[in-house]
N, C-alpha and C positions, 0 to 999 in steps of 0.2 A: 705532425700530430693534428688532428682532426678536434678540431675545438668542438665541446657540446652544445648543442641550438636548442631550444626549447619554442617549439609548436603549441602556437596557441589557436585554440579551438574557441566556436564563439557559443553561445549557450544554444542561438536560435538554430545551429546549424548541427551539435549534438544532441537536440531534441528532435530535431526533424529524421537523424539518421535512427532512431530509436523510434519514432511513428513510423516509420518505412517498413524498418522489420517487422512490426509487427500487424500491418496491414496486410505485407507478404505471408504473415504466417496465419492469419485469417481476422485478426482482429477488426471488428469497424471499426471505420475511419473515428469515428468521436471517442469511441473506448482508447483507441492508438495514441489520440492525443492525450488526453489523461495519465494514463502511464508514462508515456513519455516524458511528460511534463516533470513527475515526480522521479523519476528515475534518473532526470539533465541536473536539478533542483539537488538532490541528494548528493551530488557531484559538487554543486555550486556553494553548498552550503560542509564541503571538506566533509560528506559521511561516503566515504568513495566503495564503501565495502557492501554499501546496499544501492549502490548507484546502477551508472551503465554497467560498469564490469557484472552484475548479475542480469543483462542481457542474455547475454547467449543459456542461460541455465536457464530463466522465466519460457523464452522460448523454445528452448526444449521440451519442455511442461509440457507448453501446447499443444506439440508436433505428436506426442505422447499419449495426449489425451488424459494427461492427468489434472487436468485447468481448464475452464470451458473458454472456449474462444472468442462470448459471447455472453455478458451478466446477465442471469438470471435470479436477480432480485426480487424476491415476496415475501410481503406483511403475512406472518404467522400471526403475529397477532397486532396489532397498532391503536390504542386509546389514548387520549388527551396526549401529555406529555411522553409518553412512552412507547416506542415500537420494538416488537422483536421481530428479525426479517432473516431469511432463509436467504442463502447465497448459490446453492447448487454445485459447489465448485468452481465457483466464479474466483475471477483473477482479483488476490487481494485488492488491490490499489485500488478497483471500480465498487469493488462492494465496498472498503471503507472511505473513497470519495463520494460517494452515493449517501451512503449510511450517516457522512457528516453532514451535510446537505440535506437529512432529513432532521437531523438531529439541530441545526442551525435553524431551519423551519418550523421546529416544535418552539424553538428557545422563543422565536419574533410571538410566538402566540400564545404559551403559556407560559412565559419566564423561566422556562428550563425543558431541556430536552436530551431524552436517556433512550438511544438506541442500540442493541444487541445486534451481531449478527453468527449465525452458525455456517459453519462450512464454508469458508472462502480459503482461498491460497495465502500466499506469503504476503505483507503487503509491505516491506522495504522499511522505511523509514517512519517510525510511530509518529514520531514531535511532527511531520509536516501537517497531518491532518488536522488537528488543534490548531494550526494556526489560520485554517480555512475558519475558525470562530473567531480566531483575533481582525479577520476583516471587517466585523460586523458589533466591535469593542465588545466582545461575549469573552469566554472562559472556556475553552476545550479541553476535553480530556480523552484520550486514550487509552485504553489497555488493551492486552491481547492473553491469548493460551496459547501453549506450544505442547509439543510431545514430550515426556518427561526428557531432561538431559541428564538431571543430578537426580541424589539420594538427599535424603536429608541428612544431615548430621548426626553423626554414633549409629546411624545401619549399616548392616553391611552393604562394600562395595563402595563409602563414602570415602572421600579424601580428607583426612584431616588428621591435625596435629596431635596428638596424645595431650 
């Protein structure tokens, strides 16, 4: 009988084989690392279902043209504390690492900072991006939209108990 081993992988070397891919799949090298980063993180942090295992489907996107391989980030509109910024079909992760980053930038100069963004991809893991404001002892918050999934309750086609 063949006893079970258990392979350990080290973070720096599953985040590197996930900037690879996606440099191979046309990402720049600085966008490659970003993703990466949160895709190895997502792993490390036990949410394995929006980790690496959604490699090969992100890159897909790509290869597809359904995700730009390349953020195209702009201020539709941007005053004091407030930006709304167009993503183009940019790769979630860059538009909402970006998008915090602007939003942690509004907070240092007006004590709070509320950025929108439209049209980006999937971006994995909500909770990581808030805690890019916990570096900075700020308060992040996230949300997102999706395509509808459910009904609401008592319409049809809902699930629910009588």
């Amino acid at each position: 009988m063949e006893e079970n081993t258990v392979r350990r992988v080290l973070f720096a070397d599953l985040k590197d084989f996930c900037r690879q891919a996606y440099v191979k799949a046309g990402v720049p090298a600085a966008e490659a690392e970003i993703v990466a980063d949160f895709l190895a993180r997502s792993d490390l942090r036990g949410i394995e279902t929006h980790g690496v295992t959604r490699l090969p489907i992100y890159i897909l996107r790509l290869q597809k043209g359904y995700v730009r391989k390349e953020c195209k980030l702009m201020a539709v509109k941007d005053k004091g504390p407030v930006a709304f910024l167009e993503a183009h079909g940019s790769m979630g992760h860059i538009a909402a690492y970006r998008s915090m980053e602007k939003a942690i930038a509004k907070t240092e100069e007006y004590g709070i900072g509320w950025v929108s963004v439209r049209d980006s991809g999937h971006f994995g893991v909500a909770g990581l991006f808030p805690m890019m404001a916990l570096q900075k002892d700020f308060i992040g918050y996230v949300i997102s939209n999706s395509a509808p999934y459910d009904v609401p309750m008592g319409r049809k086609g809902a699930n629910h108990r009588q």
